[in-house]
MDTraj code that builds the backbone (N, CA, C; nanometers):
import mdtraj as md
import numpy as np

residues = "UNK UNK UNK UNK UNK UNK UNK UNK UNK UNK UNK UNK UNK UNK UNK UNK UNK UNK UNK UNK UNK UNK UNK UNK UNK UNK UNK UNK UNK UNK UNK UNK UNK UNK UNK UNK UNK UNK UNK UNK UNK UNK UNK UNK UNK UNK UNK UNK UNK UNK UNK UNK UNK UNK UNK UNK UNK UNK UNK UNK UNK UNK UNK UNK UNK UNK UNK UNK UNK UNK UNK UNK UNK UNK UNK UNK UNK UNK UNK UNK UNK UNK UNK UNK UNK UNK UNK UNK UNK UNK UNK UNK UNK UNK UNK UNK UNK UNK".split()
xyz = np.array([
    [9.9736, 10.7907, 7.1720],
    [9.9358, 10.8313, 7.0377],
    [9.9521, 10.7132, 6.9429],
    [9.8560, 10.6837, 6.8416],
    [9.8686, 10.5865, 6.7412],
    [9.9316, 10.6362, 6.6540],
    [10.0056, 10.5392, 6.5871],
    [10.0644, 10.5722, 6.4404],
    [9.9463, 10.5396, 6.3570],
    [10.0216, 10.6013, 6.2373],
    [9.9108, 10.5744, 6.1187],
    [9.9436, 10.4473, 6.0538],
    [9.8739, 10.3964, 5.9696],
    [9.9093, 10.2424, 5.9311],
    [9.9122, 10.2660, 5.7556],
    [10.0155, 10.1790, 5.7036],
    [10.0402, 10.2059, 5.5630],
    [10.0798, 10.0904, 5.5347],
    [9.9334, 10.0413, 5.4238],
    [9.9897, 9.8936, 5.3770],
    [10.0652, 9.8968, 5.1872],
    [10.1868, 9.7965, 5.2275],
    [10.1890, 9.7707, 5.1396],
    [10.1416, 9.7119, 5.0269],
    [10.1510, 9.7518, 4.8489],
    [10.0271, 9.6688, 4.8182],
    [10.0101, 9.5347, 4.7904],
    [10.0866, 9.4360, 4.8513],
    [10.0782, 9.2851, 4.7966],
    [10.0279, 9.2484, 4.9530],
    [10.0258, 9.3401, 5.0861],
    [10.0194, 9.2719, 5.1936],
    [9.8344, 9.3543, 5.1606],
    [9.7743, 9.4693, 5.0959],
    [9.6679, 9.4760, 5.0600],
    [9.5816, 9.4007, 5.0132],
    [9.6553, 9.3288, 4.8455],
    [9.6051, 9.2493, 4.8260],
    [9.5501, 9.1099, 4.8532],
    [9.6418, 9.0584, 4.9896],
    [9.6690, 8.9247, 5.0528],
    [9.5648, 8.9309, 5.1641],
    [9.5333, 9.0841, 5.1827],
    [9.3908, 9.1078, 5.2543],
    [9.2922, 9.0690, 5.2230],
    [9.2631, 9.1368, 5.1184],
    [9.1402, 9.1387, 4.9867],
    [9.1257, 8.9570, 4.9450],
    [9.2367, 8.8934, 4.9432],
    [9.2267, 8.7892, 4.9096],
    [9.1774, 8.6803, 5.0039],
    [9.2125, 8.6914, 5.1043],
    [9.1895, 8.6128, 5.2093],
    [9.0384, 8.7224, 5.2600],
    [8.9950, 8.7272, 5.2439],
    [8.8451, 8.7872, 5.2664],
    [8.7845, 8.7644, 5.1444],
    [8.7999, 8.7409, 5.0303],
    [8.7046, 8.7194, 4.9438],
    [8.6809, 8.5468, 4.9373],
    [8.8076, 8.4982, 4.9921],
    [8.8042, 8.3387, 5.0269],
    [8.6793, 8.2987, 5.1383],
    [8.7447, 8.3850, 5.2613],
    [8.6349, 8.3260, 5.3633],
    [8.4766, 8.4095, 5.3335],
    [8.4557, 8.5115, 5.2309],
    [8.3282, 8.5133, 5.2406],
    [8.2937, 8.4632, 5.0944],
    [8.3615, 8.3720, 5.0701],
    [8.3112, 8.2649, 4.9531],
    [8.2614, 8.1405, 5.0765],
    [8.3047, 8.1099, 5.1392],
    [8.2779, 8.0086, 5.2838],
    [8.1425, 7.9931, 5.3459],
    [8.1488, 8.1460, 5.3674],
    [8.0073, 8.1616, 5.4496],
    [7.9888, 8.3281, 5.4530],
    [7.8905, 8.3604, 5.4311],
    [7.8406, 8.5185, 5.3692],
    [7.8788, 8.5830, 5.5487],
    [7.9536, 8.6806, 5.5260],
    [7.9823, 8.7930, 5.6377],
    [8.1379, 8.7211, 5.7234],
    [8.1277, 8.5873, 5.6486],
    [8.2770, 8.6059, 5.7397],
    [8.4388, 8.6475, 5.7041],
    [8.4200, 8.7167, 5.6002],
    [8.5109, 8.8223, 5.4803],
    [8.5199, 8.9336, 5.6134],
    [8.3980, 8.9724, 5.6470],
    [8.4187, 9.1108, 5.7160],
    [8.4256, 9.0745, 5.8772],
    [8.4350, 8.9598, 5.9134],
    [8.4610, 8.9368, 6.0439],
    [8.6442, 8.8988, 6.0185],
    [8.7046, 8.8634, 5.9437],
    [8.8200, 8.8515, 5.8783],
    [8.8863, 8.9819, 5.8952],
    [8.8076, 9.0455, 5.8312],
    [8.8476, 9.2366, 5.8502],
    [8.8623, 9.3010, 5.9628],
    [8.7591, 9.2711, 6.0345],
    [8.7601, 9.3595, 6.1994],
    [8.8355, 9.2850, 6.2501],
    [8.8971, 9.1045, 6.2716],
    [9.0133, 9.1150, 6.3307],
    [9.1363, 9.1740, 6.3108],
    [9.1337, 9.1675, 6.1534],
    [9.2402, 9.2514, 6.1212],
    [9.2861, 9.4437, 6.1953],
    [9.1579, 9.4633, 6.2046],
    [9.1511, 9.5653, 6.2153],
    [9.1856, 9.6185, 6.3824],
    [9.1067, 9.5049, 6.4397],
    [9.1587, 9.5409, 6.5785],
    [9.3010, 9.4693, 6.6341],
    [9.3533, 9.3973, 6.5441],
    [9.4955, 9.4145, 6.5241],
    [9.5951, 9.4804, 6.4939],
    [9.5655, 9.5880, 6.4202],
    [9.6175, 9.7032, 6.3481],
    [9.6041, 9.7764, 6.4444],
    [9.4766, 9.8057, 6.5315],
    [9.4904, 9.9125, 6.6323],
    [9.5755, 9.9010, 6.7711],
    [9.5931, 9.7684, 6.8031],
    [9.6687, 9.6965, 6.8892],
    [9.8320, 9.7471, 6.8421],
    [9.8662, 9.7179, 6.7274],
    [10.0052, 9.7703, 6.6593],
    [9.9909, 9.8878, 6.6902],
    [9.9238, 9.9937, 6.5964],
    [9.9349, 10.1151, 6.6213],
    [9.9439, 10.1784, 6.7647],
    [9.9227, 10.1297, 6.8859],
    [9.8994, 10.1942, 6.9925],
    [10.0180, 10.1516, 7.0673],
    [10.0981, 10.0467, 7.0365],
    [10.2543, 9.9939, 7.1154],
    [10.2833, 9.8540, 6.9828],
    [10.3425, 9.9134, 6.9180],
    [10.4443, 9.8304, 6.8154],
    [10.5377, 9.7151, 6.8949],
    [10.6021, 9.7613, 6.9886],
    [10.6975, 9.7175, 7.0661],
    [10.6533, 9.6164, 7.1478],
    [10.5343, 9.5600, 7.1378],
    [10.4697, 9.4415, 7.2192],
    [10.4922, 9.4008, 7.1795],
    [10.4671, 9.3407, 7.0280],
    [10.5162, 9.2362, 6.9089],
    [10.6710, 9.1536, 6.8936],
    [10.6632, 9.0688, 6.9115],
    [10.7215, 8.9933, 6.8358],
    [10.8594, 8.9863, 6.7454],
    [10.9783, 9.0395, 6.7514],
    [11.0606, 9.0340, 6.6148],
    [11.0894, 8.8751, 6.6070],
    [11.0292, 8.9263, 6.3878],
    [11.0298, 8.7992, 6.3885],
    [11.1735, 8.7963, 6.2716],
    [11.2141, 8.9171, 6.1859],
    [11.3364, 8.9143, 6.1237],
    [11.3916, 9.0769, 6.1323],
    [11.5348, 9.0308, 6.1995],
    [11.5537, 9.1843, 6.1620],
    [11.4777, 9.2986, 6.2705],
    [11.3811, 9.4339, 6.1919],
    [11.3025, 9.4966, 6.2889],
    [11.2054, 9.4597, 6.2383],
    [11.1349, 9.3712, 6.1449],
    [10.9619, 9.3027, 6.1401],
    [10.9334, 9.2376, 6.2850],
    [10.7939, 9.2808, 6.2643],
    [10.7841, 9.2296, 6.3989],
    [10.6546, 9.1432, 6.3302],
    [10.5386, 9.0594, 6.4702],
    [10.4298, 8.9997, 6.3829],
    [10.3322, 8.9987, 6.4569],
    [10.2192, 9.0246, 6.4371],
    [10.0835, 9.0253, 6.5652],
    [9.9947, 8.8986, 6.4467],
    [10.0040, 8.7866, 6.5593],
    [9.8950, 8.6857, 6.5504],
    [9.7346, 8.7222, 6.5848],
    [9.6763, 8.7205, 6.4555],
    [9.5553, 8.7524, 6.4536],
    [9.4686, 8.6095, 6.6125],
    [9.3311, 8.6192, 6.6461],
    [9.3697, 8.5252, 6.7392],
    [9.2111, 8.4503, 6.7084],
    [9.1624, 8.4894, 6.6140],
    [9.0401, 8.3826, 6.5555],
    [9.0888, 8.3228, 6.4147],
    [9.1241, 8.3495, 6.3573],
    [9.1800, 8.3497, 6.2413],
    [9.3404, 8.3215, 6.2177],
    [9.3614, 8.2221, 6.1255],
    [9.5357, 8.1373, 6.1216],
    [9.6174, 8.2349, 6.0182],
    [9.5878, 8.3534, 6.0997],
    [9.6716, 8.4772, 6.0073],
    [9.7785, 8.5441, 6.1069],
    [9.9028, 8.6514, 6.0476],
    [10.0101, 8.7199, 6.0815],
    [10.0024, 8.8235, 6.0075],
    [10.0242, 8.9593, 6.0710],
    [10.0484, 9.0666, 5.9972],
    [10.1894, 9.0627, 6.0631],
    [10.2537, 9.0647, 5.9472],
    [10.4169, 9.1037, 5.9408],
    [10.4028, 9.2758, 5.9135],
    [10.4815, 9.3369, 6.0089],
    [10.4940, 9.5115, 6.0022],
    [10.6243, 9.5021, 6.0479],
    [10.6182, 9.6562, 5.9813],
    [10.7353, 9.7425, 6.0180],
    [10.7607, 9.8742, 6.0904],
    [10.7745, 9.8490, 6.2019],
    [10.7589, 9.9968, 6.2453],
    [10.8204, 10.1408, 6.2185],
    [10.8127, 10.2311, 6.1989],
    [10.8938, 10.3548, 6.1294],
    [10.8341, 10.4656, 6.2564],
    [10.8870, 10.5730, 6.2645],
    [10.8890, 10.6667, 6.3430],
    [10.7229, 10.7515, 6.3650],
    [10.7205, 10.7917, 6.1916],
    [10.5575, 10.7784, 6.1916],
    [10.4749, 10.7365, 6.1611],
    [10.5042, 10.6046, 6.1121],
    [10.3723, 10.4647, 6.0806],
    [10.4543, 10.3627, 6.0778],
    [10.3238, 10.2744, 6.0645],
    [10.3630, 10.1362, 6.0576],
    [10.3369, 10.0678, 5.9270],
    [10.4194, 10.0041, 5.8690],
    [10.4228, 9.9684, 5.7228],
    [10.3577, 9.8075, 5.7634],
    [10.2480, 9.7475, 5.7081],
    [10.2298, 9.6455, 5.6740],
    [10.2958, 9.5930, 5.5714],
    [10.3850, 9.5141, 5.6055],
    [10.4490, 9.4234, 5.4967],
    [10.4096, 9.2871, 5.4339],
    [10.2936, 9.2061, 5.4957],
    [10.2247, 9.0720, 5.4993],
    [10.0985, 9.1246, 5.5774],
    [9.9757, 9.0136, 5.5286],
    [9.8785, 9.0049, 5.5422],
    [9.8797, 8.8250, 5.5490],
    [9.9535, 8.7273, 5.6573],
    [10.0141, 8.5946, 5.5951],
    [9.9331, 8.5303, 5.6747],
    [9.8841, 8.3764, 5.5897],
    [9.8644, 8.3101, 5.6568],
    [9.9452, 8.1780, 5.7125],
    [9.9234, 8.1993, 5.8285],
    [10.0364, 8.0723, 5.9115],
    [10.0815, 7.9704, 5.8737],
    [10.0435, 7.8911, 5.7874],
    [10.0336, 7.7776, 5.7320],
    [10.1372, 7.7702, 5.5817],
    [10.1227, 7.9283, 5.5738],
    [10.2131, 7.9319, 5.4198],
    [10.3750, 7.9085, 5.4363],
    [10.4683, 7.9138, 5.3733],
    [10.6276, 7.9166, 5.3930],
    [10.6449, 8.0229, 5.3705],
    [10.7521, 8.0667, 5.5229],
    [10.7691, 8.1917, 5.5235],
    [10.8952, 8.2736, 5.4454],
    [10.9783, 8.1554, 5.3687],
    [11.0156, 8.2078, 5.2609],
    [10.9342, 8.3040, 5.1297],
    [10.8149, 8.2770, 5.1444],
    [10.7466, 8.4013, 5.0514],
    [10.7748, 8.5651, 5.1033],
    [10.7874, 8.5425, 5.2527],
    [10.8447, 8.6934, 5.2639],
    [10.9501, 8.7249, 5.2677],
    [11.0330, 8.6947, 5.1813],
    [11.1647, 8.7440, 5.2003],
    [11.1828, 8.8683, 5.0998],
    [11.2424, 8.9352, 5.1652],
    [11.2398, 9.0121, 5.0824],
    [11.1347, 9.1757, 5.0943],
    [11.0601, 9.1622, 5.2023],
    [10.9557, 9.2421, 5.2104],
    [11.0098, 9.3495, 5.2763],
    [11.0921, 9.3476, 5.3142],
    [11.1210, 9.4468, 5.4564],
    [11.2212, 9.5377, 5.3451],
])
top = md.Topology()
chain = top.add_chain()
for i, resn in enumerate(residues, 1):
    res = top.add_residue(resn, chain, resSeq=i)
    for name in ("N", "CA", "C"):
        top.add_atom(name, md.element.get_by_symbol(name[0]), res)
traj = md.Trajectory(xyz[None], top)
């Protein structure tokens, strides 16, 4: 069974942001940005416990076209997106998220 997925809203916005970047780049690759995301999210949702801890119980699924991390949290009945990050940033910006 999948959990349901619940983003937080700065790891929303860090979505939105990084898709309005790459389809400033080149038209449609905003929404190829998205469906990895997306079939990352379904990858989480279906076994959390594959992932990664990367602090604590965050765990992180490396997107694998794209130099992105969704930092989550798993909970009993969803999974909290806490980051929408890209690799390259300092991961002192997430402190604090969990």
């Amino acid at each position: 069974m999948s959990l349901r997925i619940l983003f937080r809203p700065i790891a929303d916005k860090e979505l939105d942001d990084a898709m309005a970047w790459y389809e400033s780049k080149k038209a449609g690759l905003g929404a190829e940005l998205k469906e990895a995301v997306d079939h990352a999210l379904k990858r989480i949702a279906e076994n959390p416990g594959r992932f990664r801890r990367v602090r604590g119980e965050v765990r992180r699924a490396l997107l694998r076209r794209f130099p992105y991390a969704i930092h989550f949290l798993p909970e009993p009945q969803a999974i909290v997106v806490l980051a929408v990050f890209h690799t390259r940033r300092d991961p002192q910006h997430l402190e604090g998220r969990a």
